[in-house]
N, C-alpha and C positions, 0 to 999 in steps of 0.2 A: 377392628370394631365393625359389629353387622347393626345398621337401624334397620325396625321393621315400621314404616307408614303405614298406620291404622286407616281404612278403609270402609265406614264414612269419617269423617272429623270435619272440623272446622262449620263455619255455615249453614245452617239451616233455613228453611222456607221459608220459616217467619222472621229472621235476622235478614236475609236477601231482603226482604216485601220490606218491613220499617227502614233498611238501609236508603232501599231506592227511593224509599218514599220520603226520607228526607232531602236524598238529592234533588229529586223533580221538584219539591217545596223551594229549597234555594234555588232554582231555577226560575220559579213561578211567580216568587215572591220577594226575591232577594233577602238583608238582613236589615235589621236585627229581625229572625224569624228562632222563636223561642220552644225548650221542649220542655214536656212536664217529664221531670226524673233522666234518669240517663236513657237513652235511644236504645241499647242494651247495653248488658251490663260488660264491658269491657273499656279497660283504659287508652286504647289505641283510637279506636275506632270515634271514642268519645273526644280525645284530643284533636283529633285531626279533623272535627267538623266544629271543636270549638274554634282552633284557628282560622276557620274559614268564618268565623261570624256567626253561627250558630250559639245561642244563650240556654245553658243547663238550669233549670230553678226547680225544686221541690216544693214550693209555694204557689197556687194561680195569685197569689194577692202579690205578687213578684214581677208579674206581667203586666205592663200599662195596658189601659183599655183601649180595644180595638184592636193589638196585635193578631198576628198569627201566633198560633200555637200547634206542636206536634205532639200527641198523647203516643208515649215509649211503647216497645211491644209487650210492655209486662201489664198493661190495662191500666184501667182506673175506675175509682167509683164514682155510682150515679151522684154524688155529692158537688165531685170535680166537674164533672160536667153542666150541672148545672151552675157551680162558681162560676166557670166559660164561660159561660151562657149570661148570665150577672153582669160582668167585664165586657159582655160584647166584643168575644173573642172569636177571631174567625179560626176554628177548632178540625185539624183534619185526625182521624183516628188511625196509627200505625198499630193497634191491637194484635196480636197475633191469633187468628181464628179458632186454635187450639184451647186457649186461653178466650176466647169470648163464649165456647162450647162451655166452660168448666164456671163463666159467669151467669149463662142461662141456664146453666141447670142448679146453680143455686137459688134462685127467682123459681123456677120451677117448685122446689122440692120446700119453700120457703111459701107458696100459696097453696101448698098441699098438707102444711099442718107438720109439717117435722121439723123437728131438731137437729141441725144438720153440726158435722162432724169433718172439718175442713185438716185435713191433714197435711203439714206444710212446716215453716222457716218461718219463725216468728219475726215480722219488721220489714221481712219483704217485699219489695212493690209488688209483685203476683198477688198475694197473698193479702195486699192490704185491699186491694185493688175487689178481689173475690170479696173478703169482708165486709165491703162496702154495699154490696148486692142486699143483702140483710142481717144486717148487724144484733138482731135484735132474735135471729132463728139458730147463728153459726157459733159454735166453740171450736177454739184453733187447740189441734190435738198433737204432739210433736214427738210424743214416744208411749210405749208401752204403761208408767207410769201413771203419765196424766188419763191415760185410760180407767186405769182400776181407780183411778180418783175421780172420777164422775158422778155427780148427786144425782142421778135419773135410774128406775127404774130398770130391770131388764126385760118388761115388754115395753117399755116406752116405745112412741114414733120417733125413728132415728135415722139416719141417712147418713153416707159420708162422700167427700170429693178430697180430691186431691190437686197440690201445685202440681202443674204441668214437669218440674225440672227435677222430680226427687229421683234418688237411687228405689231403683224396683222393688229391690231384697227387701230395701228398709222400708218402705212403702206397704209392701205386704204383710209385714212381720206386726206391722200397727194394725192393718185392714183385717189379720187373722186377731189378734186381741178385740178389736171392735165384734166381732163373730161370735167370740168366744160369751163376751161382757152381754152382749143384744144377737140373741143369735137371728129376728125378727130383720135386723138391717139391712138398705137396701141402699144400692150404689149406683152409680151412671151406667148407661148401657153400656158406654163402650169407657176401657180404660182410659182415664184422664192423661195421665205420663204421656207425654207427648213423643211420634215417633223417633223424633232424633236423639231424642233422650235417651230412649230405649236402646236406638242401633248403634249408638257409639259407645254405649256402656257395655253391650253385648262384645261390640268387636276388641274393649280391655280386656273381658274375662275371656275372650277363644284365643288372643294374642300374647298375654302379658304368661302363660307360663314357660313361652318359648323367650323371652328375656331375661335380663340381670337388674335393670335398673329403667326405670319408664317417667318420661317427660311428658308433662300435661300444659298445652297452650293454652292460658287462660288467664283474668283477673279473680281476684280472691273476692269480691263480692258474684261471680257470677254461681251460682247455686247449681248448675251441671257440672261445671269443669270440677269445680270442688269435690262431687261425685268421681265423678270419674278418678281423681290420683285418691282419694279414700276406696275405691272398688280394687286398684292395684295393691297400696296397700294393706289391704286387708287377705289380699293373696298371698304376701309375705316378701314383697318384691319393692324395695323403695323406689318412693315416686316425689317428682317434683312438682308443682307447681307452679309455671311462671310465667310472665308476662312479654317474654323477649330473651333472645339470644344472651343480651350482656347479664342476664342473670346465672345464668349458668357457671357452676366452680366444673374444674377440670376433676379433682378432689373425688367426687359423687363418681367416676368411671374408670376401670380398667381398661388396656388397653386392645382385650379381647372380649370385650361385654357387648352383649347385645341388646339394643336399646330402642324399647317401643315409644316412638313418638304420636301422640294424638292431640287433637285439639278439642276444647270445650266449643258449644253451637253460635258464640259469637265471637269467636278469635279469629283472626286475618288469617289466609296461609301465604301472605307472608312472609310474617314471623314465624311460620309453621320454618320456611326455607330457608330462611337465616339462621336457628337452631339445626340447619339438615348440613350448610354448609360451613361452621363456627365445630361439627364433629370432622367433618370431612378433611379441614382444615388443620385441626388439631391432634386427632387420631387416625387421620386415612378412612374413614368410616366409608364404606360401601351401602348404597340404599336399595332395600327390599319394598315394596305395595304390598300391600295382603287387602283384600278387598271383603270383607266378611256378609256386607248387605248391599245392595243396587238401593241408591236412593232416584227418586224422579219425582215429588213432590214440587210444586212450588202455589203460591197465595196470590193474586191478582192484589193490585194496587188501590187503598182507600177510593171509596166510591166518588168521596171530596177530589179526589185529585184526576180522577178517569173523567169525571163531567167536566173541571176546568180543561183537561187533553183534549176532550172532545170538539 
């Protein structure tokens, strides 16, 4: 057996930035110190800071008054903030700046009189989080479909954004329908999909046809990772999805298959390397890098949390 490591995976700027930023919080603050939504969306990462005393709630009416609270890197809306603010919550923002770009330019295109056309994962914290910016300018658009089904005009003023975490292909394949419907439409300057989104789905598709069968590190709520084993296969190449090493059947592999390993942008590596050494162990697997993009991004630490450093 040959694995190929996909080259970026795992981690992203803004998963590093909310990570650190919770740990410097329980530093700062010790517990109970509470977060709105999960920190991101992974089940590892999320257990391991619940056992350190870290409190998960979907609710701010969850949080006694006065707490600390830490807003997830998927955002939130000006609603939640102002609840905070209600509770006299001492509130630090782990946003992800990708994700605060894709919230002002909905406030943007929302005092400029359009219609705006939020394409995305319906129930998503990204997404609800966007929604919340102006609920009363956005419709959540999710395929082709709800497209041709839009009661507006085709000169109407119309705009569109997008979640930061979706697959490209499918992302565009709406964005060309919306073109098609309003060809008048006008979108962010720069594309929303956020870089690591893009570079580890790019490094499936230059990777995964030199494989037999491709493992995606990731929880099934996160909205990338999910992309990525649907970008495999839709190559034709079964892919898995999992959370950890002990998920893995022997079953899914031959004993000369080639097996691209990658991870979604909040998955530990890990479990990247427990999955590297559970083949190694199993099948003699030998490990390849293939390195497809140089990442060097990274997000400076909530401004709440630099002035208490300071």
């Amino acid at each position: 057996m040959r694995i190929i490591l996909a080259n970026p995976r795992g981690f992203c700027a803004g998963v590093n930035m909310a990570i650190e930023s919770l740990e410097q919080a329980l530093t700062l603050f010790g517990t109970p110190l509470y977060v709105y939504h999960e920190i991101v969306h992974n089940r590892h990462v999320v257990e391991r800071f619940r056992d350190r005393g870290v409190v998960f709630v979907d609710r701010i009416e969850d949080i006694p008054r006065g707490a600390n609270v830490l807003y997830s890197a998927h955002g939130v809306a000006p609603a939640i903030r102002a609840a905070s603010q209600e509770r006299n919550l001492r509130a630090i923002d782990a946003t992800c700046p990708l994700v605060t770009k894709v919230h002002l330019e909905a406030v943007r295109f929302a005092k400029e009189g359009y219609t705006i056309f939020l394409i995305g994962h319906e129930g998503h914290d990204e997404v609800l989080g966007t929604l919340g910016e102006a609920p009363q300018c956005i419709r959540l658009v999710q395929d082709e479909k709800e497209v041709a089904a839009m009661d507006l005009p085709s000169d109407a003023k119309v705009a569109y954004l997008t979640q930061t975490t979706l697959s490209v292909d499918d992302a565009e394949i709406i964005i060309s329908a919306l073109r098609r419907r309003f060809p008048h439409i006008v979108g962010p300057s720069r594309d929303d999909i956020c870089y690591a989104t893009q570079n580890r789905q790019e490094a499936v598709k230059e990777l995964v046809p030199e494989s037999d069968v491709v493992l995606v590190l990731g929880s099934r709520n996160s909205s990338n990772s999910l992309r990525l084993a649907e970008i495999a296969q839709s190559c034709g190449k079964p892919a898995y999805l999992i959370d950890e090493a002990r998920e893995i059947e022997p079953r899914w592999f031959g004993e000369n298959d080639t097996v691209l390993i990658t991870a979604g942008a909040s998955a530990p590596e890990d479990v990247v390397q427990e999955c590297v050494t559970f083949l190694q162990n199993h099948f003699g697997a030998t490990v390849q890098s293939r390195t497809v993009r140089e990442e060097h991004v990274s997000f400076p630490l909530p401004r709440e949390l630099r002035v208490l450093a300071s």
